[in-house]
N, C-alpha and C positions, 0 to 999 in steps of 0.2 A: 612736824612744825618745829622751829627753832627756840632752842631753851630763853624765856622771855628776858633772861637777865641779856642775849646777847643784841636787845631791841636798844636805839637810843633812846634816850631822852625826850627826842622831836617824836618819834614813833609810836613810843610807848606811854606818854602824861596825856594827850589827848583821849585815845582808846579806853585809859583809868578813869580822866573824867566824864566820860559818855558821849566825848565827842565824835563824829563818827568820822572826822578826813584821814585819820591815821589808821583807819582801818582797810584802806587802800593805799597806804605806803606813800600816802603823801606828806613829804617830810617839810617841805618849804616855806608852807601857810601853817602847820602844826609847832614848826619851829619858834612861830615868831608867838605862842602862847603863854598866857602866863605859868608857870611852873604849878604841877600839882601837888597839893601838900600831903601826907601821909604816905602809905604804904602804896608800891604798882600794883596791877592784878600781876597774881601770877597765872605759870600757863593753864592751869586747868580753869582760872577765872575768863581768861582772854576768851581761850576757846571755847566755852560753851557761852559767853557775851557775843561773839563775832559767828557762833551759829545760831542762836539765837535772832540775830540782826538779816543774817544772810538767809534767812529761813523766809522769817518774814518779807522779805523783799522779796523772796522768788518765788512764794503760794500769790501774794498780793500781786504783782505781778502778772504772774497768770493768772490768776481769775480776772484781772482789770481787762487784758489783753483779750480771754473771750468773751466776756460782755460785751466789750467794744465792739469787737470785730462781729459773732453772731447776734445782738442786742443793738448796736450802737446807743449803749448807754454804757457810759464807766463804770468802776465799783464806787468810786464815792458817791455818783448819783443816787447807783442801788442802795447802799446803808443809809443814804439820808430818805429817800422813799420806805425802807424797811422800819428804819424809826420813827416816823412819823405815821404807818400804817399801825403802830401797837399802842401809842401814844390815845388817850385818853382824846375823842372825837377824834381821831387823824390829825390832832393838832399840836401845837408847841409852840411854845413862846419862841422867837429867837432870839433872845437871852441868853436860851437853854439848847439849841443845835447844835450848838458847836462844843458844849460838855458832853454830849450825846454821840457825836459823831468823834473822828477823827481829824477835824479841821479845826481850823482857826477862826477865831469871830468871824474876820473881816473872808475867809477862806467859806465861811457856811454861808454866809449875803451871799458872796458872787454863784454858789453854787444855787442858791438858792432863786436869785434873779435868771439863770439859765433855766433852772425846772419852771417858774413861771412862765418864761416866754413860751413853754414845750407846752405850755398847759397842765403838767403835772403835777403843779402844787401851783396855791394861791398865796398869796399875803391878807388876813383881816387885821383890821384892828381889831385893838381889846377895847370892850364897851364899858367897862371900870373903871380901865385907866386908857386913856385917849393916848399916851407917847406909848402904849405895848403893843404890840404885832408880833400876829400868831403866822408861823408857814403850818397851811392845810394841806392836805392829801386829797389832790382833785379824785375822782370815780376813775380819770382816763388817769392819771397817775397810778390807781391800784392795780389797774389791767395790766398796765406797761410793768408794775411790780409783780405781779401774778405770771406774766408771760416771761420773762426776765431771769423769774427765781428757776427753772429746770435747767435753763443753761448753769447759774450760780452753783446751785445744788448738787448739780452733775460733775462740775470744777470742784468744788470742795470734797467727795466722796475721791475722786478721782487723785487729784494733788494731795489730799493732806488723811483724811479720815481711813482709807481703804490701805494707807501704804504700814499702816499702823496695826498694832494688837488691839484686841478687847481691853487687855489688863495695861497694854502702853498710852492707850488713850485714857482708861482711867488715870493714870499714874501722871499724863500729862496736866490732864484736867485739875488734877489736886496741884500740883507744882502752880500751874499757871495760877490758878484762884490763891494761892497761899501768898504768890507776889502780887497780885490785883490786890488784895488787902494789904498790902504795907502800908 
């Protein structure tokens, strides 16, 4: 990899600020950014940020790709069925789906209106407060979570747990937990 001082400006403020276009060498829309202030990463920052990033996007990835294809269920579908299966009654407010998930409010609704129409989650109201609504975990949504998870499982041992050590998976797992807590 190239010494990070020899990146420009358009290349390298983006990627510091966490943005992700310049981590595909897109200079043109990165250019027109506002200037970031403080110190760049340097290369040992960059490169474990942009493996980091590249990591995630090619476990996630694959596993999306075979849910899909042997499941046709995505993985977003899966983790919102999977949180909503440990969630106290199979239920949750959706307030709370999208702090839960990896979606966006208005990204958990649509997910959430598609798992309705499938039958595998419902919407109630809350009996308390009449404006809250809870998404539940139909019976036939657990099944399809249940039937679901061996493909899942199978991908995650496969792509990410099995390519690792004992002691590099602990090591990861501390790493990771140590930035979840910032």
């Amino acid at each position: 990899m190239s010494d990070v001082s020899t990146y420009t400006d358009e290349t390298v403020a983006p990627v510091a600020d966490g943005l992700p276009g310049a981590a595909c060498g897109a200079s043109s829309a990165a250019g027109s950014l506002p200037a970031v202030s403080g110190e760049r990463l340097n290369e040992q920052e960059l490169r474990a940020w942009q493996a980091f990033l590249r990591t995630h996007r090619t476990v996630t990835g694959t596993l999306d790709a075979e849910l899909t294809r042997e499941e046709r269920l995505p993985l977003g579908s899966y983790e919102l069925l999977l949180v909503l299966s440990g969630a106290p009654n199979h239920a949750m407010r959706m307030c709370d789906v999208a702090g839960e998930t990896s979606l966006s409010r208005s990204g958990a609704t649509r997910l959430v209106d598609r798992l309705v129409a499938e039958g595998l989650v419902e919407r109630l109201t809350c009996e308390s407060d009449g404006r809250g609504v809870y998404a539940v975990l139909t019976d036939a949504g657990m099944a399809r979570l249940r039937e679901a998870s061996r493909t899942h499982l199978r991908g995650v041992r496969r792509h990410f747990t099995q390519r690792l050590s004992g002691k590099e998976l602990a090591e990861l797992s501390r790493l990771m937990e140590k930035l979840a807590s910032a």
